[in-house]
C-alpha positions as CSV (number, residue, x, y, z in Angstrom):
1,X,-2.7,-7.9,10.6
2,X,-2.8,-4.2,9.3
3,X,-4.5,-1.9,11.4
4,X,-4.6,1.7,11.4
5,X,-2.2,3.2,14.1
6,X,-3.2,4.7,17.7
7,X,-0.5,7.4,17.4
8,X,0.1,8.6,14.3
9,X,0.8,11.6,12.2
10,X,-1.5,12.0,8.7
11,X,0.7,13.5,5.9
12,X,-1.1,14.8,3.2
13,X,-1.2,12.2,0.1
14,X,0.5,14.5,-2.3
15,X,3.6,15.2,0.1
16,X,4.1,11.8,0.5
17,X,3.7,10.6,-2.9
18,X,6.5,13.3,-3.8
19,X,9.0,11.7,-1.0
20,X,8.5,8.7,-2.6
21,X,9.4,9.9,-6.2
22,X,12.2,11.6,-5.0
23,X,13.4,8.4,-3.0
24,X,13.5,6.2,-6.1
25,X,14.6,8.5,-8.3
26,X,17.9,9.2,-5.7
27,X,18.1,5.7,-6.1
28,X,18.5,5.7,-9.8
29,X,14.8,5.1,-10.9
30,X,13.7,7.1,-14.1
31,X,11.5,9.4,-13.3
32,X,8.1,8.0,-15.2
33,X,9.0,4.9,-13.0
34,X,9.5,6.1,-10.0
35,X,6.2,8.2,-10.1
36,X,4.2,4.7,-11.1
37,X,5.6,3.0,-8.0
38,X,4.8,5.7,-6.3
39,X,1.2,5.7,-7.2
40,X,1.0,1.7,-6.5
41,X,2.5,2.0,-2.7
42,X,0.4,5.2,-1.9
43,X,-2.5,3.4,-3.4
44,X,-1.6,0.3,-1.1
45,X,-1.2,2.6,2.1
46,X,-4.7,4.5,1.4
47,X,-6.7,0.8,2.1
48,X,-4.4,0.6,5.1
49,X,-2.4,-1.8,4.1
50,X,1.1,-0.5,5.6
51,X,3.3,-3.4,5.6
52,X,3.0,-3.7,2.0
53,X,3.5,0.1,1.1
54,X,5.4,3.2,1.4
55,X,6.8,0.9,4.5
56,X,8.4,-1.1,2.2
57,X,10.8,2.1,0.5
58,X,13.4,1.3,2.7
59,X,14.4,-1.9,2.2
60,X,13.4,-1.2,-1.6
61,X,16.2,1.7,-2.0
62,X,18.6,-0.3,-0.1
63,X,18.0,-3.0,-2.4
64,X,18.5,-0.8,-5.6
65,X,21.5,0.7,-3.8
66,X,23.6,-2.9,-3.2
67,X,22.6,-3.5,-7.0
68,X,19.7,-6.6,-6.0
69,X,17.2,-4.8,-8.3
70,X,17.9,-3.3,-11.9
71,X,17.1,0.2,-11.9
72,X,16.1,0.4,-15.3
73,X,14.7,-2.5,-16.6
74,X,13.1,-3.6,-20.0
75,X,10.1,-4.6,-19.3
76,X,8.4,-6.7,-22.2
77,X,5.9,-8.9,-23.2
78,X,7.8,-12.3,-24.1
79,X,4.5,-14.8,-24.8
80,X,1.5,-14.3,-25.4
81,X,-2.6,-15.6,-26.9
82,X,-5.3,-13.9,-27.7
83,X,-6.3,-14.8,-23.4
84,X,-2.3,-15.1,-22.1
85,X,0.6,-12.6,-21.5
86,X,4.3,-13.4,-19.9
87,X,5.6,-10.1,-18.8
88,X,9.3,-10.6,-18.0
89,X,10.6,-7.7,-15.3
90,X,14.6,-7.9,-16.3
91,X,15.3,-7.2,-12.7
92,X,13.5,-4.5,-11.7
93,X,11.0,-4.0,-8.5
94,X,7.7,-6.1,-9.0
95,X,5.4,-3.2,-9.2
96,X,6.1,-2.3,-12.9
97,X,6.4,-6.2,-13.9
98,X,2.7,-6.6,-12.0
99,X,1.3,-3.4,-13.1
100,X,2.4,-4.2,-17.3
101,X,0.9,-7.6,-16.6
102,X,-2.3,-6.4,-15.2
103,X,-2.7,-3.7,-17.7
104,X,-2.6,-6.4,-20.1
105,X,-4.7,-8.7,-18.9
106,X,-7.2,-5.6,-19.1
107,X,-6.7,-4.9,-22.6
108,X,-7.4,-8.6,-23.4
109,X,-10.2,-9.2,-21.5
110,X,-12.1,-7.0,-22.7
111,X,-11.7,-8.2,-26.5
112,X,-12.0,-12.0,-25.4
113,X,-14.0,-11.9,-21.7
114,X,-11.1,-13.6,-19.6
115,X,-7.0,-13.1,-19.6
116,X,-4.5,-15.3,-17.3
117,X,-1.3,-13.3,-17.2
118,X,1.4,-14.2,-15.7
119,X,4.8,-11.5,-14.6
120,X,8.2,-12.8,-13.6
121,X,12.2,-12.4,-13.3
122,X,11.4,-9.2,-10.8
123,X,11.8,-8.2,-6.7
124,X,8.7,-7.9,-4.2
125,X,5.7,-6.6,-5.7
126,X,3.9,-5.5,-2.4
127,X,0.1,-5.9,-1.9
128,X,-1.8,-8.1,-4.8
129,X,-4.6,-6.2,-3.9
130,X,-4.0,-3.1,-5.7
131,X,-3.6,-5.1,-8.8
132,X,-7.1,-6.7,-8.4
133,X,-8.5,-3.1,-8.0
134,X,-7.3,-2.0,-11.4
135,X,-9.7,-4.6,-12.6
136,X,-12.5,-4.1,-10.2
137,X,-12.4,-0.5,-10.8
138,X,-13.0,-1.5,-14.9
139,X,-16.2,-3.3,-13.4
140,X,-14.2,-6.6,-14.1
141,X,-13.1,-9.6,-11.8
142,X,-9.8,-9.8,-10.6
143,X,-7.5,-12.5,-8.9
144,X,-3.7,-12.1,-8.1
145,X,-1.2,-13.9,-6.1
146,X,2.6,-13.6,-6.1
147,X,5.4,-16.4,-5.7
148,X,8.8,-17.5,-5.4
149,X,10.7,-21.2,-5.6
150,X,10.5,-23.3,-2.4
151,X,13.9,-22.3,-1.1
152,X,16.3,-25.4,-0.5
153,X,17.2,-25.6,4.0
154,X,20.3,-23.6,4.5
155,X,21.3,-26.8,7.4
156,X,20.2,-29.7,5.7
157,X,20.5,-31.5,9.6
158,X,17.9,-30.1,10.8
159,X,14.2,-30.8,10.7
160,X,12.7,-30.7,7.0
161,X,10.1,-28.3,8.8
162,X,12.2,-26.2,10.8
163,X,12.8,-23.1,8.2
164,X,9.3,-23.3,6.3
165,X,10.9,-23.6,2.3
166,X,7.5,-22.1,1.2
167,X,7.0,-17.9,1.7
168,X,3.8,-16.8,2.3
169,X,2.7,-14.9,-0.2
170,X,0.2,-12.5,-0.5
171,X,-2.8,-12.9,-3.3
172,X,-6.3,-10.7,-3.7
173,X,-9.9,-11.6,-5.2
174,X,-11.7,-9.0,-6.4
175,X,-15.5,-8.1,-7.2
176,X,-16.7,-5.2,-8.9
177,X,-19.8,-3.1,-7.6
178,X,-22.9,-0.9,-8.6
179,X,-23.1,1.7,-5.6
180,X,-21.7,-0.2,-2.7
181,X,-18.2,-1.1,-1.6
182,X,-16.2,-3.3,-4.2
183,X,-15.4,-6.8,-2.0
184,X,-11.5,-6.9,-2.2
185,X,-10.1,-9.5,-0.3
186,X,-6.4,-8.9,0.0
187,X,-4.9,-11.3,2.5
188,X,-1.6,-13.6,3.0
189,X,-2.3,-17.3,1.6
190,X,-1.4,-18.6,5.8
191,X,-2.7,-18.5,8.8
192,X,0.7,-18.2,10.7
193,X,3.1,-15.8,8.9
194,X,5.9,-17.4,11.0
195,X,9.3,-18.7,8.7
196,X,10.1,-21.3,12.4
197,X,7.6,-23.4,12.6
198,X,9.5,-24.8,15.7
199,X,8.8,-21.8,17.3
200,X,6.3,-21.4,20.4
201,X,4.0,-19.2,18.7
202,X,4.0,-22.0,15.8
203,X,3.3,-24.7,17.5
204,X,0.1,-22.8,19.6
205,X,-1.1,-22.4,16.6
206,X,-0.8,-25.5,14.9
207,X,-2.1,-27.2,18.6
208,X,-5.1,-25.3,18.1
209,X,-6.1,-25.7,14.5
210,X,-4.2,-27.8,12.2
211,X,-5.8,-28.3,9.6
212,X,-5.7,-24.6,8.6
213,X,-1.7,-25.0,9.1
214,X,-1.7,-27.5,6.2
215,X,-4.2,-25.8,4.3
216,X,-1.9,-22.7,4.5
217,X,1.1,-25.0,3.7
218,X,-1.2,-26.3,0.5
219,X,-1.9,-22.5,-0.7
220,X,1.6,-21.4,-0.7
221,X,2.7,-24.2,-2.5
222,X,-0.1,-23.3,-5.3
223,X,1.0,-19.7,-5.4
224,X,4.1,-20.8,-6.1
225,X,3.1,-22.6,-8.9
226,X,0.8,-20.3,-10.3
227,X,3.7,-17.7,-10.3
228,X,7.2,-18.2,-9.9
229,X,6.8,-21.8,-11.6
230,X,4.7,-21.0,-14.6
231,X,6.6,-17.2,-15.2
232,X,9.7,-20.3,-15.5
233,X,11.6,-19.0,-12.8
234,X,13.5,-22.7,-12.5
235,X,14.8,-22.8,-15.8
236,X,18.2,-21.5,-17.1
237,X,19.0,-18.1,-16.8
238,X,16.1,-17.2,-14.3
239,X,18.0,-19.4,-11.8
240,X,19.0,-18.8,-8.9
241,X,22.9,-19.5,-10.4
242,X,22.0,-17.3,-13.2
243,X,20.5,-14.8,-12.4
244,X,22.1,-10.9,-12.5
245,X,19.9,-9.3,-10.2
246,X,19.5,-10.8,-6.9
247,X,16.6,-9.9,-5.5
248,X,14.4,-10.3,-9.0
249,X,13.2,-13.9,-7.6
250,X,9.2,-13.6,-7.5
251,X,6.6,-14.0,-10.1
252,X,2.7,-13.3,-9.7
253,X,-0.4,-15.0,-11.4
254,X,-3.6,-13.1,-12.8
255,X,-6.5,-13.4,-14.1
256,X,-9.1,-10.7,-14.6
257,X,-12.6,-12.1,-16.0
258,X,-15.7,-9.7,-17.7
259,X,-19.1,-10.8,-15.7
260,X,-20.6,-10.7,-18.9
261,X,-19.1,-13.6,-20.1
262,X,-21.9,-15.3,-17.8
263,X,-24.3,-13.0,-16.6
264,X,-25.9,-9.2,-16.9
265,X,-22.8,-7.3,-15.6
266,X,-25.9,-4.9,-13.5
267,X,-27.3,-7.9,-12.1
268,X,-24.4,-9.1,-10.6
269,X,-23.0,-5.7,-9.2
270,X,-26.5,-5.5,-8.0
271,X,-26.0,-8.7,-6.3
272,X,-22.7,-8.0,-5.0
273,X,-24.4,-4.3,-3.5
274,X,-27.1,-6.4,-1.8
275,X,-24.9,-9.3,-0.4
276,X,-22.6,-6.4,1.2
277,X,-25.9,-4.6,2.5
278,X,-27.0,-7.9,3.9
279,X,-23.6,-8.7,6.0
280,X,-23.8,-5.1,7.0
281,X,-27.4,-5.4,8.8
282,X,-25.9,-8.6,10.9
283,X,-24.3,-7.8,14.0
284,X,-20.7,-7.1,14.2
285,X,-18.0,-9.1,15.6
286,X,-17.2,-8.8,19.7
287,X,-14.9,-6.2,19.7
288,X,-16.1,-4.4,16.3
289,X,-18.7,-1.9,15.7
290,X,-20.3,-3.1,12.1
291,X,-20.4,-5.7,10.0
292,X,-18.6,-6.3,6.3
293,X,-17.3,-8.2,4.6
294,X,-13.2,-7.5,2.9
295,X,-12.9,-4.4,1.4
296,X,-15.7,-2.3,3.5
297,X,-13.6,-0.8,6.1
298,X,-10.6,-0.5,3.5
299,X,-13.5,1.5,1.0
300,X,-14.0,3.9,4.0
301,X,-10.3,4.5,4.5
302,X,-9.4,5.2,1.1
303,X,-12.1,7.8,0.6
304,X,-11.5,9.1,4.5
305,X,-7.6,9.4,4.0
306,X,-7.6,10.8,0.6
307,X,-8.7,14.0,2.3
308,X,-7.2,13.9,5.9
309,X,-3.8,12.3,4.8
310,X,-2.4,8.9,5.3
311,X,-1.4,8.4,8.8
312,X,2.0,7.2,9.8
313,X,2.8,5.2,12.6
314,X,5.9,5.6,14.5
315,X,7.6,2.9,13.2
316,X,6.6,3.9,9.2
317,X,8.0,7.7,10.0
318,X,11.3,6.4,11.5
319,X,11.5,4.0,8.5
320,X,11.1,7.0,5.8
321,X,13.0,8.9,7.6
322,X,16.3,6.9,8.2
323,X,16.3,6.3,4.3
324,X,15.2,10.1,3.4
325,X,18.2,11.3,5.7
326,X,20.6,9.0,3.7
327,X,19.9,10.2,0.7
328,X,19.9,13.5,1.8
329,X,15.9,14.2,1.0
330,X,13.7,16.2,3.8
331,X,11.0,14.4,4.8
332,X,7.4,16.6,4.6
333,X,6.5,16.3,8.1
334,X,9.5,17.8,9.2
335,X,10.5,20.9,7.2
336,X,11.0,24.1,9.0
């Protein structure tokens, strides 16, 4: 669970978004990519959701560096309807994919009311969320969820449950609103983001509720449908045995729908505004000091840290900090 670190340091938002530009574009990005992705993980990181943003530019140059991602792919339309697009990412990281995709799934909905989309052939796309709020910020409704193929056991003598085949992707609702706080629920599709399912922590889990475990095992299954199965990521060339760029194995689902297709778009921001103004009155949660419902506290953060900066936790500065050094960039919290 993302929460907002006890010792920290808050970097403004514009010095970090420039270490991540720089970072890519080391890495061989083009610039007018690197700046997009940028924009994407410091959005992600302003709701407070670290382990899906600038947190993630390590591994992310590393992969570009050992030649998993394509650092300049074509990204294209391949399919589409009036209400469909097939965005194919040649490679590259998920973000552009996921962002061309949600982009057009914009543009259609609002000539038609509703638009699945569907992105594949591309690496990690980090938080569905942020794709959601490119709807919800349009006053539509938004739903994304990446996914990958169930990976065959690596030790085919062990349990058929021991290594969980299914990831756990993450996926995002959206709903627009009038004056309150949009309700974004941004969230991993299990209740146990554990790959062992032999493991102690596992099985406490399990013990104590499981019929969420199998609930979680049905979700991930779905989001892997929805994605990685309808972007065609089993047939040839987008195999596994085919493919040129390692680490381009996820796809994501979307679909972004106009609230006027059934109903007074005011009346039902309005009715999103008083539902979030209800929860808000109830008491709050032992160990929490209000009451909301997904996106409230990240509303507050967003609007708090746009000003005072984006605070890093220990563990998010060594990580930016390790790769900046490789690649010989200063990092802005340490210049003398």
């Amino acid at each position: 669970m993302n929460v907002p670190p006890t010792k920290a340091i808050h970097v403004p938002v514009a010095d970090l978004r420039q270490l991540v530009t720089v970072l890519l574009q080391r890495v061989g990005l083009p610039p007018a990519d690197a700046d997009l992705i940028a924009d994407l993980m410091i959005d992600t990181d302003l709701r407070g959701v670290f382990s899906h943003g600038t947190q993630t530019l390590h591994g992310y140059c590393r992969a570009f560096l050992t030649g998993q991602f394509n650092t300049s792919p074509d990204i294209r339309v391949v399919k589409e309807t009036p209400v469909s697009g097939l965005v194919d990412g040649d490679g590259g990281l998920g973000h552009l994919a996921t962002h061309k995709a949600a982009r057009l799934a914009i543009q259609k909905t609002r000539a038609t009311g509703l638009c699945l989309a569907v992105s594949r052939n591309h690496g990690h796309f980090g938080s569905a969320g942020k794709y959601v709020r490119m709807a919800v910020r349009e006053g539509l409704i938004g739903f994304c969820v990446s996914g990958l193929l169930a990976r065959e056991p690596e030790d085919t003598t062990v349990s058929a449950w021991a290594h969980s085949p299914l990831d756990n992707p993450p996926m995002s609702f959206g709903c627009p609103a009038r004056d309150g706080y949009p309700v974004i629920l941004d969230m991993c599709t299990s209740v146990v983001d554990e790959w062992d399912v032999e493991s102690e922590r596992f099985q406490m889990i399990f013990q104590a509720m499981p019929s969420a475990v199998f609930r979680s095992f049905g979700l991930r299954a779905m989001a892997d449908f929805l994605a990685a199965g309808l972007g065609g990521m089993m047939l040839p060339g987008l195999r596994l045995e085919d493919r040129r760029y390692s680490g381009a194995y996820y796809g994501a689902f979307l679909w972004v729908l106009d609230p006027a297709v059934f109903v007074d778009p005011d009346a039902f921001t309005a009715e999103v505004d008083r539902t979030t103004a209800l929860i808000r009155r109830l008491r709050p949660l032992p160990g929490y000091d209000r009451a909301d419902l997904p996106g409230g506290p990240e509303w507050d953060r967003e609007h708090a840290w746009a000003l005072e900066g984006i605070p890093l936790g220990e563990h998010h500065q060594r990580s930016l900090e390790e790769i900046a050094a490789e690649l010989g960039v200063a990092v802005p919290w340490r210049r003398t």
